[in-house]
C-alpha positions in Angstrom: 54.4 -2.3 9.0 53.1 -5.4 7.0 52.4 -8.2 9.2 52.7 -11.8 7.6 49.8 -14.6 7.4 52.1 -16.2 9.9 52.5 -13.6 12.3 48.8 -13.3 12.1 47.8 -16.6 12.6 50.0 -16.3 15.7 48.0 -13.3 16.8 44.7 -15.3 16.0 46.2 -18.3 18.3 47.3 -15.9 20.9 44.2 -14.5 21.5 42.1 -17.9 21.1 40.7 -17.1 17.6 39.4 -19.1 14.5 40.7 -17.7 11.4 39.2 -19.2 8.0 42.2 -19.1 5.1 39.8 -17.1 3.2 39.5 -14.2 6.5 43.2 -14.1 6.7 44.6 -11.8 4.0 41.5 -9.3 5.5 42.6 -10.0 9.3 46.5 -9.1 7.6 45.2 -6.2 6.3 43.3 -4.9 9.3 45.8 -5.5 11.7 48.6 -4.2 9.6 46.6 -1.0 9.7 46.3 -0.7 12.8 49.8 -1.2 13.3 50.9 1.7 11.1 48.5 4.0 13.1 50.3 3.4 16.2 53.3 4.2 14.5 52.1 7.3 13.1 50.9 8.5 16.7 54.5 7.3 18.4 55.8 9.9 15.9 53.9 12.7 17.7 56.1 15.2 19.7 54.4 15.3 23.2 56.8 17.1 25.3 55.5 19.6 27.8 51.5 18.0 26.9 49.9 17.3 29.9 48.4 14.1 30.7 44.4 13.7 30.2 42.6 11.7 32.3 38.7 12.5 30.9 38.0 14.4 27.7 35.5 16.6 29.4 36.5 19.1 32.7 34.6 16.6 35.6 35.3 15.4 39.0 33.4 13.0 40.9 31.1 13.8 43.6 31.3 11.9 46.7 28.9 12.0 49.7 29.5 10.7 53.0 28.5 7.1 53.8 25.2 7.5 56.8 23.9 4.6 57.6 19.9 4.2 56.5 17.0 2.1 58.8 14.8 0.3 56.5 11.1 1.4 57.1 9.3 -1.3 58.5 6.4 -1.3 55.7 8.9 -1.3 53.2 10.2 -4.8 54.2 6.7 -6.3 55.0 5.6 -4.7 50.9 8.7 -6.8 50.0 7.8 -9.9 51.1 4.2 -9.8 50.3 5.2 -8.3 46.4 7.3 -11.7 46.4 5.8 -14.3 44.2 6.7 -17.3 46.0 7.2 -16.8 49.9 6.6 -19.8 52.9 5.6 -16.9 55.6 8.4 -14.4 55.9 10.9 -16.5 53.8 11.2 -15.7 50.1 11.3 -19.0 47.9 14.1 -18.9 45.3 15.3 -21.5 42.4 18.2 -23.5 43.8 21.7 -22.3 42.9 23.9 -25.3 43.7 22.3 -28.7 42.6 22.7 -31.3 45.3 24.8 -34.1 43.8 25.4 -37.4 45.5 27.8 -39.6 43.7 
């Protein structure tokens, strides 16, 4: 299938791109081949194939959810690793700006 410059300009403003004149007969091209690909694989017979979900044989391993205490040193290491702390309080840039208008 041999897509037009117009149908791919259409593409190109469909999926919020900038297209140069001189990119377009390239972007045809491309596209175009892609297009016959797909066509070529819709030919495939795949009756009776089962459906793959990963290419290699895995399953995912799960563990049950246990709730974890936090050492005590751990924390108190934290906060004195921290490079700008007021006591126990870490010091971080501000996210929000404050704005009066």
């Amino acid at each position: 299938m041999k897509l037009t410059e117009e149908q791919v300009r259409h593409i190109a403003k469909l999926a919020r791109l900038h297209i140069e004149e001189e990119e377009l007969s390239q972007y045809q091209e491309q596209l175009s081949s892609i297009l016959n690909y797909v066509a070529k694989l819709q030919e495939l017979d795949t009756e009776g194939v089962e459906e793959l979900q990963h290419a290699a044989d895995i399953s995912n391993v799960f563990r049950a959810d246990e709730i974890q205490g936090c050492e005590e040193n751990v924390r108190v290491r934290a906060i004195e690793n921290f490079s700008n702390r007021e006591g126990d309080l870490l010091k971080v840039q501000a996210v929000f700006e404050n704005r009066t208008e």
